[in-house]
C-alpha positions as CSV (number, residue, x, y, z in Angstrom):
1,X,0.0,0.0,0.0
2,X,2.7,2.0,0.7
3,X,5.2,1.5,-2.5
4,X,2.6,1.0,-5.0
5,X,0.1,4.5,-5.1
6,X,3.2,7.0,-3.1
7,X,1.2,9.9,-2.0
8,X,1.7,12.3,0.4
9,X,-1.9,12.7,1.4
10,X,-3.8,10.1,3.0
11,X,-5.3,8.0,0.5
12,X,-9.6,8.2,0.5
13,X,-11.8,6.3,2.6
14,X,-12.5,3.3,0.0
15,X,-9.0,2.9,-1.3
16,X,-8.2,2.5,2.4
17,X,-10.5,-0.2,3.4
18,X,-9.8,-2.1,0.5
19,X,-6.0,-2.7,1.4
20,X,-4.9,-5.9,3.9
21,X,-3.7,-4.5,7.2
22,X,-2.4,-6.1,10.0
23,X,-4.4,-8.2,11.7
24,X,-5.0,-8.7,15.6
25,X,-3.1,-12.3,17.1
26,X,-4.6,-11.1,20.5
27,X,-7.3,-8.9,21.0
28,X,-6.4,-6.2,23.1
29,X,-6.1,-7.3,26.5
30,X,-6.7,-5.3,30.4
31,X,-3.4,-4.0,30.7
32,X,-3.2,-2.5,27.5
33,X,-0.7,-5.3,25.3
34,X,-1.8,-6.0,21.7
35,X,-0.5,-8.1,18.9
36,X,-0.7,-7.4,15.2
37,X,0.6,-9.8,12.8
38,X,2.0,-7.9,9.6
39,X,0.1,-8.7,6.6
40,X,3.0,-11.2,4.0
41,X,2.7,-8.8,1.3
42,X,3.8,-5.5,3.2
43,X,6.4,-7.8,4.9
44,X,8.0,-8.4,1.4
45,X,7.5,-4.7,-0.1
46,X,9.7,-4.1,3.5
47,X,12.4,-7.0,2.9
48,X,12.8,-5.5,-0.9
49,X,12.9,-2.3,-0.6
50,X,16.1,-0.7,-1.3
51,X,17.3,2.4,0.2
52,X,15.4,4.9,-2.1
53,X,12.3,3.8,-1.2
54,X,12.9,3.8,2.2
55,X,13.8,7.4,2.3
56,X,11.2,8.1,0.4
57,X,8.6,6.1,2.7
58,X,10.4,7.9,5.6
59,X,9.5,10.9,3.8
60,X,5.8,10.5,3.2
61,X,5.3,9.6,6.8
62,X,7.2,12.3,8.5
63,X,5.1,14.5,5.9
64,X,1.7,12.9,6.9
65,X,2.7,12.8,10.8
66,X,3.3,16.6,10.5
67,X,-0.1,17.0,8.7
68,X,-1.4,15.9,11.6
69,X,0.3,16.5,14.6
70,X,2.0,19.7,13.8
71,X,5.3,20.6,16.0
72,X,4.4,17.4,18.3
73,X,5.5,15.2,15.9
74,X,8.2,12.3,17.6
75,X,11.7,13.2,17.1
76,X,12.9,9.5,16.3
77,X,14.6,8.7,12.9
78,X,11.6,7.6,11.0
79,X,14.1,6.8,8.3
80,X,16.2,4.6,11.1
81,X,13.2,3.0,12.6
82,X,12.3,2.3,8.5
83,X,15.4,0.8,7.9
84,X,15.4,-1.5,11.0
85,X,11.9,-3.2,10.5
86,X,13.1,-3.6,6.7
87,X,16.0,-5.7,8.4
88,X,13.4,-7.7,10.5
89,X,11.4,-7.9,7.4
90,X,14.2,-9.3,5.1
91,X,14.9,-11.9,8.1
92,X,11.6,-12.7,8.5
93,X,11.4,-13.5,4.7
94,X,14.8,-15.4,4.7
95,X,13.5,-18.0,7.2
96,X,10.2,-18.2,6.0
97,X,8.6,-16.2,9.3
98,X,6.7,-12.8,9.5
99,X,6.5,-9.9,11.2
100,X,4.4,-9.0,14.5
101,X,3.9,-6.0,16.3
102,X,3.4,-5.6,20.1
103,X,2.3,-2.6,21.7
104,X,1.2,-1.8,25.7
């Protein structure tokens, strides 16, 4: 979703629901933890992407977190944190695995 159509503005409403996102492993539970698992093909666009298109991701997201957060956007290296889960994603690929997100 995010190689294919680049844009800098968020994509409408239909185009949106009609893309696979990640999907829950665990429901949210009381204290807050979740688990997504990464949907295959956004783990591969992640393990083939080279450096170009990693900036440029970095790019569009620092652009659309701006949009709409202003001067409260994070100060972490979107292009860093990019280029780490493309790591994690090429491993994942390499050993046949995928890619999971927790958050609390």
């Amino acid at each position: 979703m995010y190689f294919e159509r680049p844009s800098a503005e968020v994509p409408p409403v239909e185009q949106l629901l009609g893309w696979s996102w990640p999907e829950w492993v665990t429901a949210p539970l009381n204290d807050g933890v979740e688990v997504f698992a990464l949907p295959q093909r956004l783990t591969l666009a992640l393990a083939n992407a080279g450096s170009t298109e990693l900036k440029e991701l970095a790019h569009r997201w620092t652009t659309r977190l701006r949009a709409a957060d202003g001067d409260d956007m994070t100060d972490d290296d979107l292009l860093a944190v990019l280029q780490g889960v493309a790591r994690l994603a090429a491993s994942a690929v390499s050993t046949g695995g995928g890619l999971y997100s927790w958050s609390y």
